[in-house]
ZAMARGU-4260 file (C-alpha; in steps of 0.2 Angstrom, whole numbers, plus 5000, padded with zeros to 4 digits):
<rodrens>
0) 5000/5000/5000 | 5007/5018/4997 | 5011/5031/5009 | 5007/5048/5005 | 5026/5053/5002
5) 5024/5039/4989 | 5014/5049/4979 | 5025/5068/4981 | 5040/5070/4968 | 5055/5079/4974
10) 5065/5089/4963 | 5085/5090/4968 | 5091/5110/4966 | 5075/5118/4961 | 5070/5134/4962
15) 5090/5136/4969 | 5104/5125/4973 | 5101/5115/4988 | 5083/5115/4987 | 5073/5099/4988
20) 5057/5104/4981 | 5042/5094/4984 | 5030/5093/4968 | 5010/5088/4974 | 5005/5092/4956
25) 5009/5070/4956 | 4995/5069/4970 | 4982/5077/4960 | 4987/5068/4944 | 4983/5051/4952
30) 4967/5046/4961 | 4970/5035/4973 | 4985/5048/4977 | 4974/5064/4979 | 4958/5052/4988
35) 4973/5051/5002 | 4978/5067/5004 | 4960/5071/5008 | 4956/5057/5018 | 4973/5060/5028
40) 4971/5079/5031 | 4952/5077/5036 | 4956/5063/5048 | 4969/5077/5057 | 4953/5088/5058
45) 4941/5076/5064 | 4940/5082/5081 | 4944/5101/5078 | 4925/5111/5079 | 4926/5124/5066
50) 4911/5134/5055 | 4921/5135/5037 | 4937/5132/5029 | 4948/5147/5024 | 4958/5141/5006
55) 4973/5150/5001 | 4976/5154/4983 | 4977/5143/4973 | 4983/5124/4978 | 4972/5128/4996
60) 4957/5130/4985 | 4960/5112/4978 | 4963/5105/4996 | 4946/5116/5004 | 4935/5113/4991
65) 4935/5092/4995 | 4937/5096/5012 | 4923/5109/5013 | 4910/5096/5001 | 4916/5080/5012
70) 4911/5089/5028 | 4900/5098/5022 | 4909/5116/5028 | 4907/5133/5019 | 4922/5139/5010
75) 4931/5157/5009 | 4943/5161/4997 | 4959/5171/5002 | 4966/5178/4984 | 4980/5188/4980
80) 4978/5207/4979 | 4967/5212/4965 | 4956/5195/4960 | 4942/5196/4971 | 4927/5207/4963
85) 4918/5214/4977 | 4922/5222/4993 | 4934/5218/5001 | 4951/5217/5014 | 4966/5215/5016
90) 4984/5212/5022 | 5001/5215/5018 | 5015/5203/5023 | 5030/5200/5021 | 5040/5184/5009
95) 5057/5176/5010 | 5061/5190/4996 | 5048/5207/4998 | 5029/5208/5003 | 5012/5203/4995
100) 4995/5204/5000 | 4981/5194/5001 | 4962/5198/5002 | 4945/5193/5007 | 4927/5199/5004
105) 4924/5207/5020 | 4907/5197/5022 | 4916/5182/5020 | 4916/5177/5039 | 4903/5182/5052
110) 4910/5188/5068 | 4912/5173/5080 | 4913/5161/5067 | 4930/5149/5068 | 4941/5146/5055
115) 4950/5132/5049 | 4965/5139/5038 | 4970/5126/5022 | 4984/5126/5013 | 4997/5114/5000
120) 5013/5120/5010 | 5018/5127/5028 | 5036/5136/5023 | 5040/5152/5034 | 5022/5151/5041
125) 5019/5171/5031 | 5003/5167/5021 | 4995/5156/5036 | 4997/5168/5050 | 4989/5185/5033
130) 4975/5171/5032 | 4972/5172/5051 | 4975/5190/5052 | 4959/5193/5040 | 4948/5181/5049
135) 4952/5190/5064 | 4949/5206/5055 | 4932/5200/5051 | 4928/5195/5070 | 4932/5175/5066
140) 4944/5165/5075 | 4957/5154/5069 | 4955/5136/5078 | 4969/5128/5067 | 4978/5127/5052
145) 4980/5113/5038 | 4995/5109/5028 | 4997/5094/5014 | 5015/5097/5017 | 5030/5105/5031
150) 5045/5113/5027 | 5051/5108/5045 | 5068/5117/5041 | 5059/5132/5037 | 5052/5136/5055
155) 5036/5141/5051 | 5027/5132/5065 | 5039/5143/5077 | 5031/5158/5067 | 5014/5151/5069
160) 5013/5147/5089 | 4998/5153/5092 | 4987/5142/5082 | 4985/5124/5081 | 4995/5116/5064
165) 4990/5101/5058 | 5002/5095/5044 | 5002/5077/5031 | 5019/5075/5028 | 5033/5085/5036
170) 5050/5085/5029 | 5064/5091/5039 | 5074/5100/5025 | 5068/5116/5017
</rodrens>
């Protein structure tokens, strides 16, 4: 039987020298590899009470949507400055290399309502913690945070201490 790592290809040296880059685009291209992933991050979540899943652009999408139609969940799309039509908020953070910011529609989440953030890939923990900031903005809480993948070399659980992380697959390197 395959483990989920079974189904991730890492590249040697990409973007940069000494990086091990871990493809999902091999998950989604197999069924059996992308029913896991699902099945493995909502088992992690099974006993986390939340009101609506919070994708990030644009892999988080993929992930929220099957979780948000397997349990049934609403889900709130966090886009990058400029995409979303209507009104709406926003944050600036920073990257490993300068800042970008993300939005929300500002009626995306009711005051009280608790968020869970989903994303492909917990790096420095700088999208994740914008993603909490604007549910918070919104009068939301953050009650955890779900990643197919961890950069454990990266620290971004360390930047993210004040929320529960959930992760599939961490891989000590960056």
């Amino acid at each position: 039987m395959k483990t989920l790592d079974d189904y991730i290809r890492t590249i040697p040296d990409f973007p940069e020298p000494g990086v091990m880059f871990r493809d999902i685009t091999t998950v989604f291209q197999d069924a059996d590899g992308l029913k896991l992933a699902i099945d493995t991050m909502q088992d992690l979540v099974k006993d986390l009470d939340f009101d609506v899943i919070v994708g990030a652009e644009s892999r988080g999408f993929i992930y929220g949507a099957a979780l948000a139609y397997n349990l049934h969940k609403p889900l709130i799309l966090v886009r990058k400055k400029g995409k979303l039509p209507w009104k709406r908020i926003s944050v600036e953070y920073d990257l490993e290399y300068g800042s970008s910011t993300l939005e929300m529609h500002e009626d995306a989440i009711k005051p009280g309502q608790k968020a869970l953030i989903v994303d492909d890939l917990l790096a420095t923990g700088g999208t994740a913690k914008a993603m909490a900031e604007l549910v918070e903005k919104l009068g939301g809480k953050t009650v955890g945070m779900l990643f197919m993948i961890e950069l454990a070399g990266l620290h971004g659980r360390e930047h993210l201490k004040d929320y529960e992380v959930y992760s599939a697959l961490i891989y000590e390197g960056k």
